[in-house]
C-alpha positions as CSV (number, residue, x, y, z in Angstrom):
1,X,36.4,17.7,11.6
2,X,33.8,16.3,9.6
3,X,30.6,17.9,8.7
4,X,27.6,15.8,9.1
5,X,24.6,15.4,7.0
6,X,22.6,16.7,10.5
7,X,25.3,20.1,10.4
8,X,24.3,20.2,6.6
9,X,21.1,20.3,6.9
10,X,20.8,22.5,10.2
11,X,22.5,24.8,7.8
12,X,20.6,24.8,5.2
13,X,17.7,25.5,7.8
14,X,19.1,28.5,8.9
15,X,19.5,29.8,5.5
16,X,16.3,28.7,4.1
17,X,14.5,30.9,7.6
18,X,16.5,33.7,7.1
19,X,15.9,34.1,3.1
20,X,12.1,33.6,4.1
21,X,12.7,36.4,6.8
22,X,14.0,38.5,4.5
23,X,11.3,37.9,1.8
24,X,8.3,38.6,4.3
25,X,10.2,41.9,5.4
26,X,10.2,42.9,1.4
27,X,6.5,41.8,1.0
28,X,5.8,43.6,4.4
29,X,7.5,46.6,3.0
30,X,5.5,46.8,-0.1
31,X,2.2,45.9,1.3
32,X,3.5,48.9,3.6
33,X,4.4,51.0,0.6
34,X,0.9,50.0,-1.1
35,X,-1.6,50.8,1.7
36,X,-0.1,54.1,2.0
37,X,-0.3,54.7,-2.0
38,X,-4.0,53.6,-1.3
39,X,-4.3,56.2,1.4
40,X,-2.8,59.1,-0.4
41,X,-4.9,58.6,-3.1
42,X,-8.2,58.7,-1.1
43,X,-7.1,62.1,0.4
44,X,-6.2,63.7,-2.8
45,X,-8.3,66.3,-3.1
46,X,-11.2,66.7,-6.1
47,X,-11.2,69.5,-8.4
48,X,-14.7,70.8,-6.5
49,X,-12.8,71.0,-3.1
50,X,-10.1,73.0,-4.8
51,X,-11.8,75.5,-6.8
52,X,-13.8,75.7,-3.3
53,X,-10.5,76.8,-1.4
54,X,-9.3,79.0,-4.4
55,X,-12.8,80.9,-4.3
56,X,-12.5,81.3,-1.0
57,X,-9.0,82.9,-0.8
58,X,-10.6,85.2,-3.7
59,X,-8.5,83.4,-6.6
60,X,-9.5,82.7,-9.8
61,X,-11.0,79.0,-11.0
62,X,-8.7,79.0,-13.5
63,X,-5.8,78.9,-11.0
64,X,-7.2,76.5,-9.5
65,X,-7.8,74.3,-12.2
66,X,-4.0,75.0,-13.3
67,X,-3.1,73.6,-9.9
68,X,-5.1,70.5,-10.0
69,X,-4.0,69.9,-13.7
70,X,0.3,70.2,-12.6
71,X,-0.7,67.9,-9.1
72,X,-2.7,65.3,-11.1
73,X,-0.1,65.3,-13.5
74,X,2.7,64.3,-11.0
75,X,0.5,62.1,-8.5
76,X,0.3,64.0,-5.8
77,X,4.0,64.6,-5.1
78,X,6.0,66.8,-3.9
79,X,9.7,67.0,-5.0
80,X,8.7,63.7,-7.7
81,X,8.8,61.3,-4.6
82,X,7.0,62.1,-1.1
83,X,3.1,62.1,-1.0
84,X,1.7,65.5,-0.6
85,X,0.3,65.8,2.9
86,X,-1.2,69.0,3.0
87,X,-3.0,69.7,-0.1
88,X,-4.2,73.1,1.6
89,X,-0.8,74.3,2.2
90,X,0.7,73.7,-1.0
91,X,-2.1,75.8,-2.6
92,X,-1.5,78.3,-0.5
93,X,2.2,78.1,-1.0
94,X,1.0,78.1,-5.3
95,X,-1.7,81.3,-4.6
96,X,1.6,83.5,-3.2
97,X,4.1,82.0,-5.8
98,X,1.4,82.7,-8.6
99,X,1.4,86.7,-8.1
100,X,5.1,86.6,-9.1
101,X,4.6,85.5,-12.4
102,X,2.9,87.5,-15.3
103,X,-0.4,86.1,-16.5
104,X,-0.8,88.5,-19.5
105,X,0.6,86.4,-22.2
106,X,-0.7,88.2,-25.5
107,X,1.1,91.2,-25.4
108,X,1.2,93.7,-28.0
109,X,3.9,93.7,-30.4
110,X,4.9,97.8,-29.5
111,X,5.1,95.9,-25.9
112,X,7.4,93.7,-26.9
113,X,9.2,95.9,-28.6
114,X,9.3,98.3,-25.6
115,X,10.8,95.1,-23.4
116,X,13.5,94.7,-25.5
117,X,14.3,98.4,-25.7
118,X,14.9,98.6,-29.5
119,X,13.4,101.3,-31.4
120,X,10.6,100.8,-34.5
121,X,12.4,102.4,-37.0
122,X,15.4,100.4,-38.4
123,X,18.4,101.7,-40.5
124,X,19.3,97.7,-42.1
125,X,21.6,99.7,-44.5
126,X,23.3,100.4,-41.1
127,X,26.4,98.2,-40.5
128,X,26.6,97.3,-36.8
């Protein structure tokens, strides 16, 4: 019925090994988490090796430079939380997703003006 000091103790023991257990399986975890920061970071690619592969798929530099700039930017991560793993792939996946979007941003003013399919010539004295 009684608890010793001996049962008090042994408890105690118990507790004290388990919250050391559990702190050494947070420290492993972060050490974990570290190394593979430190990994990611060495195979991050330079700005030489990517203007390389853009040149070589016939793309401009300054795509390339555009794509190190945004994956610099973010660390190296895809969807703001998993290390990029193929560095190669995801510039291929930018080079085809690139050719969708129009480059020319200094269009003419008659350009625009063709875009949004309104006519030069104005009656304000018009009501609408």
């Amino acid at each position: 019925m009684f608890s010793t000091f001996a049962d008090t103790d042994k408890k105690q023991t118990e507790k004290s090994q388990q919250k050391n257990e559990i702190e050494n399986s947070n420290l492993s975890s972060r050490a974990r988490h570290l190394e593979r920061s430190r990994e990611t970071r060495e195979l991050n690619p330079t700005i030489d090796e990517i203007k390389t592969y853009f040149q070589e798929n016939n793309f401009p530099e300054l795509e390339a430079q555009k794509f190190f700039n945004y994956f610099s930017s973010i660390g190296w991560l895809v969807g703001g939380k998993t290390p990029m793993v193929d560095w190669q792939a995801a510039a291929q996946n930018w080079i085809i997703n690139s050719i969708n979007f129009n480059h020319n941003t200094a269009a003419t003013p008659i350009d625009r003006a063709k875009h949004l399919n309104t006519g030069i010539d104005k009656d304000y004295a018009e009501p609408l």
